[in-house]
N, CA, C, O and CB atoms as a CASP TS submission, in Angstrom:
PFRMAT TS
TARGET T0000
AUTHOR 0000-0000-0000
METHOD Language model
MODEL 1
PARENT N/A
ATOM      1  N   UNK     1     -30.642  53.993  65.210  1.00  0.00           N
ATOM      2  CA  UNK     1     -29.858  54.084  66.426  1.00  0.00           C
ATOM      3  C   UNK     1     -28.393  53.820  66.110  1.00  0.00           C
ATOM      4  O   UNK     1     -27.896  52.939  65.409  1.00  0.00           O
ATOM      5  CB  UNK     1     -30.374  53.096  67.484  1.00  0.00           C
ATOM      6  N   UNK     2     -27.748  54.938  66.896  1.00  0.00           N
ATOM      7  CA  UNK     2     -26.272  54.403  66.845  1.00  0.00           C
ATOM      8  C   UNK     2     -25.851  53.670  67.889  1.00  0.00           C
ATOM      9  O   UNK     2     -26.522  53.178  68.796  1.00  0.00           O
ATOM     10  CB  UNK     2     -25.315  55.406  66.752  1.00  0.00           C
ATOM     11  N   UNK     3     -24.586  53.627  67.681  1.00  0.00           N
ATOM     12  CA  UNK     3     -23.888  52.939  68.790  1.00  0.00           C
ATOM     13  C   UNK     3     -23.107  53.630  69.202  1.00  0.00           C
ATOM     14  O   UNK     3     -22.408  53.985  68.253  1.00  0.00           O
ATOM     15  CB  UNK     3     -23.301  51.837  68.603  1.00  0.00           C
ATOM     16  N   UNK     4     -22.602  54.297  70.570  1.00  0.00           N
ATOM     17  CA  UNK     4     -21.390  55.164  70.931  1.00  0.00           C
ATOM     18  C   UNK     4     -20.331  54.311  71.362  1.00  0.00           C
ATOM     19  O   UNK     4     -20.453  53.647  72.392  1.00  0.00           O
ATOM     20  CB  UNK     4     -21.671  56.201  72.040  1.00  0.00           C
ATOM     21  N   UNK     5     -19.260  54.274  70.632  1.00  0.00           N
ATOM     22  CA  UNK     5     -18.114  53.342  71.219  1.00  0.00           C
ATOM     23  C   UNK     5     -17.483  54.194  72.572  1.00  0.00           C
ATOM     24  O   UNK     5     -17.189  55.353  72.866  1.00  0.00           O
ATOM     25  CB  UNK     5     -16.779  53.041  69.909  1.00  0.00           C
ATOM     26  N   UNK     6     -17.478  53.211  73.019  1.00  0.00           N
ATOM     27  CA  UNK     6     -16.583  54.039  74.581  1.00  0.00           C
ATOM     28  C   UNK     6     -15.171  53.813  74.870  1.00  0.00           C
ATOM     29  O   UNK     6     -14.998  52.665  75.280  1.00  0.00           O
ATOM     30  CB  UNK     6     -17.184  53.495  76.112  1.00  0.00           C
ATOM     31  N   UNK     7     -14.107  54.496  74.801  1.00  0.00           N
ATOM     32  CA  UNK     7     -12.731  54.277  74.726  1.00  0.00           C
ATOM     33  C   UNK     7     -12.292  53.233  75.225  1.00  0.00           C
ATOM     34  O   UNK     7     -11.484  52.445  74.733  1.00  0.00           O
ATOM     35  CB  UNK     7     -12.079  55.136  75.195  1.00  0.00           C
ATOM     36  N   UNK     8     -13.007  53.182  76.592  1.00  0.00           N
ATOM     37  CA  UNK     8     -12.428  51.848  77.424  1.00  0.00           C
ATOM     38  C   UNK     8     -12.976  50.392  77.002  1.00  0.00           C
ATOM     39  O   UNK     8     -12.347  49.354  77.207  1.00  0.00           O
ATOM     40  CB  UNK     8     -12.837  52.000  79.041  1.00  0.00           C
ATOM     41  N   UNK     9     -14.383  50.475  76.313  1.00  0.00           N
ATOM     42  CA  UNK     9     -14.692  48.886  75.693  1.00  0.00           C
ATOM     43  C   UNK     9     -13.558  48.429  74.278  1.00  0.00           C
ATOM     44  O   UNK     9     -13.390  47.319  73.775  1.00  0.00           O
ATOM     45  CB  UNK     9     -16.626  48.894  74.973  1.00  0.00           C
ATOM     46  N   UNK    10     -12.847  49.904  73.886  1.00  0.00           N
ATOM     47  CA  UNK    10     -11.846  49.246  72.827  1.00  0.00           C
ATOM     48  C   UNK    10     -10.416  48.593  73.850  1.00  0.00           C
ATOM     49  O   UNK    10     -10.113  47.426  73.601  1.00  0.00           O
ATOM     50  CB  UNK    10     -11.256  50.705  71.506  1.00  0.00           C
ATOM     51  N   UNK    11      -9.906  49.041  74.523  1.00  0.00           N
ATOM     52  CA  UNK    11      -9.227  49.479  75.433  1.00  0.00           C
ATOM     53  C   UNK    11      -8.964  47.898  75.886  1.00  0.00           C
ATOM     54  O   UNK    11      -7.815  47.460  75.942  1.00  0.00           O
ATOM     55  CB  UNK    11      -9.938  50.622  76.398  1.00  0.00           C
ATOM     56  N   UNK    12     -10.085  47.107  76.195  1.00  0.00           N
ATOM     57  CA  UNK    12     -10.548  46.097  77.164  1.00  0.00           C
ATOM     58  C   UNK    12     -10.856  44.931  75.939  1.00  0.00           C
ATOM     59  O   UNK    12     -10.563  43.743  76.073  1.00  0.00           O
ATOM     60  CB  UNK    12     -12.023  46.658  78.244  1.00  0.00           C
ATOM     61  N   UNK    13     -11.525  45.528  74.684  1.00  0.00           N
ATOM     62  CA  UNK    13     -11.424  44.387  73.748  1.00  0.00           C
ATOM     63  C   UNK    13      -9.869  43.749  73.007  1.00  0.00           C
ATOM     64  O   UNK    13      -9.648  42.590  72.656  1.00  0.00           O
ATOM     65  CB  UNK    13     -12.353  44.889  72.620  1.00  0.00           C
ATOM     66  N   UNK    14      -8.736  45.214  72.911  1.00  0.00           N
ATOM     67  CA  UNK    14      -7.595  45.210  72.792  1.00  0.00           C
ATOM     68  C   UNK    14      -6.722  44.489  73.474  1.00  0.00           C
ATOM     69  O   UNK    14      -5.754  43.923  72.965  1.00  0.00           O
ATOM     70  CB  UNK    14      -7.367  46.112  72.835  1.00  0.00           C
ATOM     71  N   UNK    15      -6.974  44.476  74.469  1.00  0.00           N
ATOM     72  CA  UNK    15      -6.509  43.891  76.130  1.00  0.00           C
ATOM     73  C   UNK    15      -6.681  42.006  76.145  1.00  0.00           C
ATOM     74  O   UNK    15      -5.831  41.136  76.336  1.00  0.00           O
ATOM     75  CB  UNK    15      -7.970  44.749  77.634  1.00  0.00           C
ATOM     76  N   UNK    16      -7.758  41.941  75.935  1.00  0.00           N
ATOM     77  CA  UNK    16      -8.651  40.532  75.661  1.00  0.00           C
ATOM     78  C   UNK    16      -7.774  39.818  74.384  1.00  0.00           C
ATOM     79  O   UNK    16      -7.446  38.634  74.464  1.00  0.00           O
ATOM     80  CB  UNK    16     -10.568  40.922  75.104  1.00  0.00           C
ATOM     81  N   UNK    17      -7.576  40.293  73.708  1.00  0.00           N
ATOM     82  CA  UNK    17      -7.167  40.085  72.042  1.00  0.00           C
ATOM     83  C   UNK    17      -5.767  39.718  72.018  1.00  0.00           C
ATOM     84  O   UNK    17      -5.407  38.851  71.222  1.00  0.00           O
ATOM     85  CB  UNK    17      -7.339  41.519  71.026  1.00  0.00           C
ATOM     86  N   UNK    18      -4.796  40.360  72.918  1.00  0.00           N
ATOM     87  CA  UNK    18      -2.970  40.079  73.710  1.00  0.00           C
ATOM     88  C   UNK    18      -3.807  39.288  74.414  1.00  0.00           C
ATOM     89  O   UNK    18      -4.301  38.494  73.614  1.00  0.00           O
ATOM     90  CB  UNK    18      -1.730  41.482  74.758  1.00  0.00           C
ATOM     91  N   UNK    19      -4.089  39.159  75.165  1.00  0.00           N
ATOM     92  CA  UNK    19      -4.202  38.131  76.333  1.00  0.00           C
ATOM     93  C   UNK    19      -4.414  36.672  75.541  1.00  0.00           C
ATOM     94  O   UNK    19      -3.732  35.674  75.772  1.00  0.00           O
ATOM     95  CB  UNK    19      -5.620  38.534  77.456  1.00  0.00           C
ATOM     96  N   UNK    20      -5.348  36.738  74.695  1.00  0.00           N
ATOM     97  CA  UNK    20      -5.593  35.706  74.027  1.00  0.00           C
ATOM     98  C   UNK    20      -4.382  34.758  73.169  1.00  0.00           C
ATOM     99  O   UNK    20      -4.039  33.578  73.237  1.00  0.00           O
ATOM    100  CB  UNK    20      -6.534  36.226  73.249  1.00  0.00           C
ATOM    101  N   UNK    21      -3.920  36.005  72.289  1.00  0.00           N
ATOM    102  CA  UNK    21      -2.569  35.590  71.550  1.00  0.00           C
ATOM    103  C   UNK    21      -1.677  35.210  72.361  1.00  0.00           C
ATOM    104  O   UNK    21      -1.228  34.181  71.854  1.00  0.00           O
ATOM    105  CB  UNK    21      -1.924  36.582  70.777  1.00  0.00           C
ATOM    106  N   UNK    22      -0.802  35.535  73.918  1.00  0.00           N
ATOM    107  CA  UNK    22      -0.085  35.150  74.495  1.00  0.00           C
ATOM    108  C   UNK    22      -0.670  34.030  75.360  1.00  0.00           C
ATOM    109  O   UNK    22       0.123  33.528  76.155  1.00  0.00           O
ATOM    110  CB  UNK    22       0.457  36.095  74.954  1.00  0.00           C
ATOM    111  N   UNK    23      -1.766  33.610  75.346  1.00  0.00           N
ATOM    112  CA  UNK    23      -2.221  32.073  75.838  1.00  0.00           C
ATOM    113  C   UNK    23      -2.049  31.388  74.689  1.00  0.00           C
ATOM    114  O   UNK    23      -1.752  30.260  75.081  1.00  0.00           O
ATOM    115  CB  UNK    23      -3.798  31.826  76.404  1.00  0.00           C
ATOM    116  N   UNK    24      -2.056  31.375  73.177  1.00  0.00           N
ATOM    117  CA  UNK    24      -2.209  30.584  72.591  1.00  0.00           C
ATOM    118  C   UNK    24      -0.653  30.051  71.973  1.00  0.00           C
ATOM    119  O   UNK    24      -0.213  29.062  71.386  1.00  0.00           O
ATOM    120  CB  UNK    24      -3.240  31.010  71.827  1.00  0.00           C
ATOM    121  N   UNK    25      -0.033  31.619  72.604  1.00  0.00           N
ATOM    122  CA  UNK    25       1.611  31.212  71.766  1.00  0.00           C
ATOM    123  C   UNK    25       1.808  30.303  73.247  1.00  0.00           C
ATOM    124  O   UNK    25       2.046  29.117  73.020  1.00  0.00           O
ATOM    125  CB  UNK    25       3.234  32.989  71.312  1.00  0.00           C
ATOM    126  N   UNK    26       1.757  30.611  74.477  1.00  0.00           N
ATOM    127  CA  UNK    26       2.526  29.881  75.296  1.00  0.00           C
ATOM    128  C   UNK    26       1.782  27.997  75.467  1.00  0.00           C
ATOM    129  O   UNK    26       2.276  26.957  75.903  1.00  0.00           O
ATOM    130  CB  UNK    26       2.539  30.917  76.831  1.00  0.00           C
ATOM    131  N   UNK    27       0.384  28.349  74.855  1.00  0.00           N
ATOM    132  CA  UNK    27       0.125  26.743  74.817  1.00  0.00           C
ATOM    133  C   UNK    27       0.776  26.165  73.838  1.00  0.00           C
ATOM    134  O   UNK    27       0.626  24.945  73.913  1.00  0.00           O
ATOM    135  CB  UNK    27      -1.277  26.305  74.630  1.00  0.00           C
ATOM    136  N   UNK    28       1.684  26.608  72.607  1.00  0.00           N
ATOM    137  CA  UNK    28       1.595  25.817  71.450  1.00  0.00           C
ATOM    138  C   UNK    28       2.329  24.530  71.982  1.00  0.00           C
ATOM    139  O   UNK    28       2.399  23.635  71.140  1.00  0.00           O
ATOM    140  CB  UNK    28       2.261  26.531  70.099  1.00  0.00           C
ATOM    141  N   UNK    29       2.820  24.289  73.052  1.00  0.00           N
ATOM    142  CA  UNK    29       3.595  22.956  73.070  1.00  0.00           C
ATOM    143  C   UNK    29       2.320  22.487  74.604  1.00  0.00           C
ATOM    144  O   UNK    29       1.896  23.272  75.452  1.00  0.00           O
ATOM    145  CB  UNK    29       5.911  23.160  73.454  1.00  0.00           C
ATOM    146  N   UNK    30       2.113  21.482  74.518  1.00  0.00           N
ATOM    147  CA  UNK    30       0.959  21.003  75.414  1.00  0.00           C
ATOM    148  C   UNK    30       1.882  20.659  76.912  1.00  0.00           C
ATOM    149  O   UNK    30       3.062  20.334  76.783  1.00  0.00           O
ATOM    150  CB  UNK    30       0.042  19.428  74.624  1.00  0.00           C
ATOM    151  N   UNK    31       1.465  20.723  77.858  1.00  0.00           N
ATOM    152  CA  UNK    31       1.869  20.224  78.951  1.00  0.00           C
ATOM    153  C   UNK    31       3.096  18.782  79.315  1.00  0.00           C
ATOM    154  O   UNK    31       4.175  18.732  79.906  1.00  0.00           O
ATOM    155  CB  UNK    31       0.622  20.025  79.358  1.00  0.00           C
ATOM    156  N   UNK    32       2.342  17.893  78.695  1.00  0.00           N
ATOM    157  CA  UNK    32       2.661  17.119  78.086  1.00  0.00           C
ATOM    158  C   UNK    32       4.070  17.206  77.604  1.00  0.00           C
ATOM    159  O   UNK    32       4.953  17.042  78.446  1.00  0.00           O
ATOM    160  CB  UNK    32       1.832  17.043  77.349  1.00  0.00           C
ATOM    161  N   UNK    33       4.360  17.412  76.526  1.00  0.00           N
ATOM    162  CA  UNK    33       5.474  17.717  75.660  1.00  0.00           C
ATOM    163  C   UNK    33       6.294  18.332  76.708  1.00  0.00           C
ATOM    164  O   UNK    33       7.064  17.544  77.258  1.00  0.00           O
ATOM    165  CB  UNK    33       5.168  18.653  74.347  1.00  0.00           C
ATOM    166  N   UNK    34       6.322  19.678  77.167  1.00  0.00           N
ATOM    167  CA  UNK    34       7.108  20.221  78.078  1.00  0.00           C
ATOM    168  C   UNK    34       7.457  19.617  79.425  1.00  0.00           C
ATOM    169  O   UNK    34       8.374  20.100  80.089  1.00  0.00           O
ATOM    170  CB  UNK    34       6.619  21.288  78.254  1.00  0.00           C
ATOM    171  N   UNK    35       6.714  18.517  79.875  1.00  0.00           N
ATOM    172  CA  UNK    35       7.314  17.977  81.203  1.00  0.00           C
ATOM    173  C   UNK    35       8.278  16.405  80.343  1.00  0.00           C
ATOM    174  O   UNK    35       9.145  15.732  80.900  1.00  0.00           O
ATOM    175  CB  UNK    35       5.648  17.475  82.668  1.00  0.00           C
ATOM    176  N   UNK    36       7.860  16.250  79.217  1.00  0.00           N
ATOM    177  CA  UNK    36       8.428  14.970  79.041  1.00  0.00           C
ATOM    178  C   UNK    36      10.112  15.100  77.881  1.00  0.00           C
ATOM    179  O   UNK    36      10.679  14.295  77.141  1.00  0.00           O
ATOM    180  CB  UNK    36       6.962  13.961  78.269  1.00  0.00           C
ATOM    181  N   UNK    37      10.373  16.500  78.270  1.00  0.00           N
ATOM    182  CA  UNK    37      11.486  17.101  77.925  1.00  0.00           C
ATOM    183  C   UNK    37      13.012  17.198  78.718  1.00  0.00           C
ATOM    184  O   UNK    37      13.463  18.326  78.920  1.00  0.00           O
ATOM    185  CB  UNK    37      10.997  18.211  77.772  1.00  0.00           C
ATOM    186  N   UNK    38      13.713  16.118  79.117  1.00  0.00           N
ATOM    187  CA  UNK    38      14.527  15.835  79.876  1.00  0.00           C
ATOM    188  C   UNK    38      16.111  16.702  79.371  1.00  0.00           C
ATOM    189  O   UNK    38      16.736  16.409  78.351  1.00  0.00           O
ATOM    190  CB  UNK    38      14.433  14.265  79.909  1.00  0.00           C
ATOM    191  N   UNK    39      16.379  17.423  80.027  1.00  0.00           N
ATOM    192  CA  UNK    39      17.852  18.312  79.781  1.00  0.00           C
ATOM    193  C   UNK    39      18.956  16.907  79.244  1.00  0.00           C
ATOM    194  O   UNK    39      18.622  15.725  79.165  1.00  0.00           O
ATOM    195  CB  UNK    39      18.571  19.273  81.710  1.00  0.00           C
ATOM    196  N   UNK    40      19.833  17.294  79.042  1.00  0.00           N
ATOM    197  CA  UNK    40      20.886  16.837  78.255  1.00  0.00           C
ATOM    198  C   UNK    40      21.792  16.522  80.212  1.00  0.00           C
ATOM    199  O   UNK    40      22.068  15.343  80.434  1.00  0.00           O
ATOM    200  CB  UNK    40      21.659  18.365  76.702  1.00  0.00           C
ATOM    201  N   UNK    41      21.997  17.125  80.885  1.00  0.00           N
ATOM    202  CA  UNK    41      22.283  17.184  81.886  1.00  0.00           C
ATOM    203  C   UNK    41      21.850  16.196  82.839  1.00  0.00           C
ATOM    204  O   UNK    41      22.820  15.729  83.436  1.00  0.00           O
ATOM    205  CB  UNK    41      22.071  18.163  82.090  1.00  0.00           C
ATOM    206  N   UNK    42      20.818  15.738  83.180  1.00  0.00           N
ATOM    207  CA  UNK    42      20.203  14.812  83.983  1.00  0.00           C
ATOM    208  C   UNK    42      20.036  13.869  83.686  1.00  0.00           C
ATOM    209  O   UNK    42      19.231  13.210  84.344  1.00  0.00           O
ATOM    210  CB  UNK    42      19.342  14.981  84.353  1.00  0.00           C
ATOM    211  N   UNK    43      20.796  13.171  82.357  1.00  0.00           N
ATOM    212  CA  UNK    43      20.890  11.967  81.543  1.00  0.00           C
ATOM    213  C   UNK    43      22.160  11.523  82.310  1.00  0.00           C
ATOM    214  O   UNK    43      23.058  12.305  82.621  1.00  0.00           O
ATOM    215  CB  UNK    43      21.006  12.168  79.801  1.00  0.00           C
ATOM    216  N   UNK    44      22.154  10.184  82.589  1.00  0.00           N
ATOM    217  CA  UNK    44      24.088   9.976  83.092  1.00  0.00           C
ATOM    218  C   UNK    44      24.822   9.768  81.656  1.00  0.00           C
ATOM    219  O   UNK    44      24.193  10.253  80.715  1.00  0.00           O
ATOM    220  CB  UNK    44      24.554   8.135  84.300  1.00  0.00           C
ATOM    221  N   UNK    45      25.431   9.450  81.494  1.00  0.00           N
ATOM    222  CA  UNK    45      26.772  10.015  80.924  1.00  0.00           C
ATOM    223  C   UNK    45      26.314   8.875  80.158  1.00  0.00           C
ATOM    224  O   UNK    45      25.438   8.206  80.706  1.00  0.00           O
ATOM    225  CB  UNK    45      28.414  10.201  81.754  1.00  0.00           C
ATOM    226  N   UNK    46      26.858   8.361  78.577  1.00  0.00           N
ATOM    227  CA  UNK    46      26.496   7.526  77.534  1.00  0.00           C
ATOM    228  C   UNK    46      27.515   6.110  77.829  1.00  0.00           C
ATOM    229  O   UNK    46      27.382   4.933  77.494  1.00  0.00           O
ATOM    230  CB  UNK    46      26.744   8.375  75.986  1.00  0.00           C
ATOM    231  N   UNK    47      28.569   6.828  78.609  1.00  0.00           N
ATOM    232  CA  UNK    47      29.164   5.429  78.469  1.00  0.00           C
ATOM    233  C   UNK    47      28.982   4.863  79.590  1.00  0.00           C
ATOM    234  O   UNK    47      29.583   3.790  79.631  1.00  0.00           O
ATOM    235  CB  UNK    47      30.561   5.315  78.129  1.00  0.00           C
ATOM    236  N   UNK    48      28.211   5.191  80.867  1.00  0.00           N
ATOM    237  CA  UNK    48      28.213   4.086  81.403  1.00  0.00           C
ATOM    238  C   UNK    48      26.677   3.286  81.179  1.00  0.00           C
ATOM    239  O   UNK    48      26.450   2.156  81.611  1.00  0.00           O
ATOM    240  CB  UNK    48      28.649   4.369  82.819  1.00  0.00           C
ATOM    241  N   UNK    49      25.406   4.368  80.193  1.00  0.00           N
ATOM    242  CA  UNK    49      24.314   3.388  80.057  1.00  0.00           C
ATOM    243  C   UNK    49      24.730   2.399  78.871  1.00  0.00           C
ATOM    244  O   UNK    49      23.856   1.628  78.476  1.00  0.00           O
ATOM    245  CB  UNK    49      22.870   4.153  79.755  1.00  0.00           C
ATOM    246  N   UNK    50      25.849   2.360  78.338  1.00  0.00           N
ATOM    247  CA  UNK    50      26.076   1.524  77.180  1.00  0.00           C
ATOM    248  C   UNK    50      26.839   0.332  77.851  1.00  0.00           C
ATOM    249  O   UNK    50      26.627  -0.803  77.425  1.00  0.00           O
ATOM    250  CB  UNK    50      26.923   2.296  75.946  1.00  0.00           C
ATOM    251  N   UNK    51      28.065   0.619  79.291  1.00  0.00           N
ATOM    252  CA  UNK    51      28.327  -0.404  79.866  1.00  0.00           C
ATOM    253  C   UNK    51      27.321  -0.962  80.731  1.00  0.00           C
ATOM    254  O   UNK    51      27.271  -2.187  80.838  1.00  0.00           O
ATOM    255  CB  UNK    51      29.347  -0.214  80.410  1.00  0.00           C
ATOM    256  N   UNK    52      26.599  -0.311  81.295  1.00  0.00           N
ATOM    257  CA  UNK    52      25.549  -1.448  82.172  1.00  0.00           C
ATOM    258  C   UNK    52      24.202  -2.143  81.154  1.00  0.00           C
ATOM    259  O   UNK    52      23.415  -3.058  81.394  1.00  0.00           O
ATOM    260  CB  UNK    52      24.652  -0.406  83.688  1.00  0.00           C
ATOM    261  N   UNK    53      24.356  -1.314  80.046  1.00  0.00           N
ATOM    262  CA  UNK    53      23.222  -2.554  79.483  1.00  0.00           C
ATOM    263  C   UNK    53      24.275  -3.669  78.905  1.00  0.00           C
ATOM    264  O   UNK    53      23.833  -4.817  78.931  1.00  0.00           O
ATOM    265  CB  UNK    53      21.957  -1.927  77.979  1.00  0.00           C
ATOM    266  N   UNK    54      25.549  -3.513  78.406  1.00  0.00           N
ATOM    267  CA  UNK    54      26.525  -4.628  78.200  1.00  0.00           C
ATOM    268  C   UNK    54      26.850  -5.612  79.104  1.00  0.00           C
ATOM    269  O   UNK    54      27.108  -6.766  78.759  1.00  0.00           O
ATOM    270  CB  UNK    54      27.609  -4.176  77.944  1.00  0.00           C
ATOM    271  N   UNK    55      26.852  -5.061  80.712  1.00  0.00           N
ATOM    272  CA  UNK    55      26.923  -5.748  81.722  1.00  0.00           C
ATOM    273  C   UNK    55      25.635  -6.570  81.640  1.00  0.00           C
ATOM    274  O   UNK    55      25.739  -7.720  81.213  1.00  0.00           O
ATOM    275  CB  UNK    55      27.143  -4.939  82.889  1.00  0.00           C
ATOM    276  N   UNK    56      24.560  -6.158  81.963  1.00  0.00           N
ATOM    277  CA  UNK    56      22.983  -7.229  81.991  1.00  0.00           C
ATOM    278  C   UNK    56      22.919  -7.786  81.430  1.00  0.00           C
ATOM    279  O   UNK    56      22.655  -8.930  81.801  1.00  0.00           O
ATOM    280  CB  UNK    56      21.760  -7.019  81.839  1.00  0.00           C
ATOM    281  N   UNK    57      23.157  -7.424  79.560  1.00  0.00           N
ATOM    282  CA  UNK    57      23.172  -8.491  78.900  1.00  0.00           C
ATOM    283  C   UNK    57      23.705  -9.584  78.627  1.00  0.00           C
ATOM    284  O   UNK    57      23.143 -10.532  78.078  1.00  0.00           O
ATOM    285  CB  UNK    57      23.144  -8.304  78.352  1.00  0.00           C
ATOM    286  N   UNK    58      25.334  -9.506  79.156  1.00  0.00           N
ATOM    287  CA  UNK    58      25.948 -10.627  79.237  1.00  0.00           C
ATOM    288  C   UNK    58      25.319 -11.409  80.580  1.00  0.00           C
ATOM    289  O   UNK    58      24.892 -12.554  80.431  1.00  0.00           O
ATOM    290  CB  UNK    58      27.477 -10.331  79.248  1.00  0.00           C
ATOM    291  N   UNK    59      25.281 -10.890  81.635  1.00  0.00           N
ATOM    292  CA  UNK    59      24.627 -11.606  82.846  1.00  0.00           C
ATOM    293  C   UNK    59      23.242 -12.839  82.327  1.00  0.00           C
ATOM    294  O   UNK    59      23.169 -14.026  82.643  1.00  0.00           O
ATOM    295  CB  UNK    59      23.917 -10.172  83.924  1.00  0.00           C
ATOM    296  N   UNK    60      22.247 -12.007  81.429  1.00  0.00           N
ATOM    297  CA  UNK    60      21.169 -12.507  81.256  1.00  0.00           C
ATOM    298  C   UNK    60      21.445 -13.614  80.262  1.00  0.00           C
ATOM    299  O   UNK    60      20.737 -14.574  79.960  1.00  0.00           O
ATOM    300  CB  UNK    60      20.229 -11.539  80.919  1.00  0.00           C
ATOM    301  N   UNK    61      22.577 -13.276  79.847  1.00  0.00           N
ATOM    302  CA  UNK    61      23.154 -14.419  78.275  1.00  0.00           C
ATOM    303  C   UNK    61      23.804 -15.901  78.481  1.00  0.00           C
ATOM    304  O   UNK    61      23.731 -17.016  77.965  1.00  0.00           O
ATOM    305  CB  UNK    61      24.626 -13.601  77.336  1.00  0.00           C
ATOM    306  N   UNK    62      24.763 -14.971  79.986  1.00  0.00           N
ATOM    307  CA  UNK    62      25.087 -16.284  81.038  1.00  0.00           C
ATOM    308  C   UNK    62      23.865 -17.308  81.644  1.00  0.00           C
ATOM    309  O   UNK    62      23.817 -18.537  81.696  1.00  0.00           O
ATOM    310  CB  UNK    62      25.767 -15.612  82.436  1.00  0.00           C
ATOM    311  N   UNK    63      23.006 -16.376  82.030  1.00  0.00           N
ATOM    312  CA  UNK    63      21.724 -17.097  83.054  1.00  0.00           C
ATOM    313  C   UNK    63      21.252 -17.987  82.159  1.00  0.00           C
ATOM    314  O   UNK    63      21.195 -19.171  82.489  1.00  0.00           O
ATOM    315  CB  UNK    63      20.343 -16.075  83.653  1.00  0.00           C
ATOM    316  N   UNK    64      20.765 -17.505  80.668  1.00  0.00           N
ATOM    317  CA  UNK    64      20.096 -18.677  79.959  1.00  0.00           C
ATOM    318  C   UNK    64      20.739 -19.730  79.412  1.00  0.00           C
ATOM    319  O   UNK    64      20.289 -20.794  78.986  1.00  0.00           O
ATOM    320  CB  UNK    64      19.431 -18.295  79.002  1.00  0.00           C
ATOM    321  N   UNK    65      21.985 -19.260  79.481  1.00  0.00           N
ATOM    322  CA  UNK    65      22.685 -20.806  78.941  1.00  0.00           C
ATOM    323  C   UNK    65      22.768 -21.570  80.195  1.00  0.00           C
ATOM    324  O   UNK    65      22.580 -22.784  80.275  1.00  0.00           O
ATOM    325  CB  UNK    65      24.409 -20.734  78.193  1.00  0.00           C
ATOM    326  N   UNK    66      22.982 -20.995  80.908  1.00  0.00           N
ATOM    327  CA  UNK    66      22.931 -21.764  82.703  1.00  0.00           C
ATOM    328  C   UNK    66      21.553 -22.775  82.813  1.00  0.00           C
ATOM    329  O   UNK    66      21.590 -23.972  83.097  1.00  0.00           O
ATOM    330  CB  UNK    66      22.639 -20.217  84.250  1.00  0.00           C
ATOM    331  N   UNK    67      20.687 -22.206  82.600  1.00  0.00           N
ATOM    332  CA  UNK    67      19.242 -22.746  82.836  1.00  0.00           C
ATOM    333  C   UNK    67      18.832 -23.396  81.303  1.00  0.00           C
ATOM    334  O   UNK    67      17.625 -23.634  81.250  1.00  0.00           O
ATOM    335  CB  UNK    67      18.071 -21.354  83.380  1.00  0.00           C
ATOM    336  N   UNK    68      19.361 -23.639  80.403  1.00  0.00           N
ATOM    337  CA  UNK    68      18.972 -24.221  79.130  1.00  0.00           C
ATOM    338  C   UNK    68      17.930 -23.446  78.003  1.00  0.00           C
ATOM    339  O   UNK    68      17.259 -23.881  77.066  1.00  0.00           O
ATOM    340  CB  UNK    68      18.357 -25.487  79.545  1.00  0.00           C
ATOM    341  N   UNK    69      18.095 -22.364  78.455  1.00  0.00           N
ATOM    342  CA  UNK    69      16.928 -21.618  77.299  1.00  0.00           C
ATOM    343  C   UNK    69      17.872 -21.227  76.377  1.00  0.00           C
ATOM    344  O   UNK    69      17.260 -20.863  75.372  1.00  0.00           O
ATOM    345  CB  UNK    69      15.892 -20.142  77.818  1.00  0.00           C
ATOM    346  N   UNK    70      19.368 -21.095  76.181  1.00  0.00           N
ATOM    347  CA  UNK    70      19.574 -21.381  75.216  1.00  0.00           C
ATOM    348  C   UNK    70      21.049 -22.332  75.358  1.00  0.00           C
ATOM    349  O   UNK    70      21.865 -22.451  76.272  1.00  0.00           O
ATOM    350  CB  UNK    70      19.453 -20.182  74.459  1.00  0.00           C
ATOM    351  N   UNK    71      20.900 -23.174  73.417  1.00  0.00           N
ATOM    352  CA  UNK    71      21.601 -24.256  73.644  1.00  0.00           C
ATOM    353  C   UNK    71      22.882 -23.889  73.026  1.00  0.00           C
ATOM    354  O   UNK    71      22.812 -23.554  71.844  1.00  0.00           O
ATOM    355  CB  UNK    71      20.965 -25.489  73.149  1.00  0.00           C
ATOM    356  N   UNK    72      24.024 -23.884  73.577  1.00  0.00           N
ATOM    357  CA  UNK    72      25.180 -23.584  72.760  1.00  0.00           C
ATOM    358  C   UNK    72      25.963 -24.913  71.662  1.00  0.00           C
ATOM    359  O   UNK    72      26.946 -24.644  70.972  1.00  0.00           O
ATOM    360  CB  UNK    72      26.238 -23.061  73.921  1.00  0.00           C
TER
END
């Protein structure tokens, strides 16, 4: 017995075969990865997260010498 190939089962296996490759290129980065990808833009600006952690830390540097956790 043969087998008669039918144009459209290549057609549809061809079809299946792209479909496949363009799910696997667009998964290569997981969900994951792509939501935990923050623009350069929606960051505030460097100098003021470098002055407000300078600000807290002196605050918090004040508080413990205030309260004795540390001894100067």
């Amino acid at each position: 017995m043969t087998r008669s190939h039918h144009p459209l089962s290549e057609k549809i296996k061809t079809s299946n075969r792209e479909i496949t490759e363009n799910i696997q290129k667009s998964h290569s980065q997981t969900w994951r990865q792509r939501d935990n990808i923050l623009p350069i833009k929606t960051l505030p600006d460097p100098r003021l997260i470098i002055g407000l952690t300078l600000v807290v830390g002196s605050f918090l540097f004040v508080v413990a010498i205030y309260y004795g956790i540390i001894n100067p």
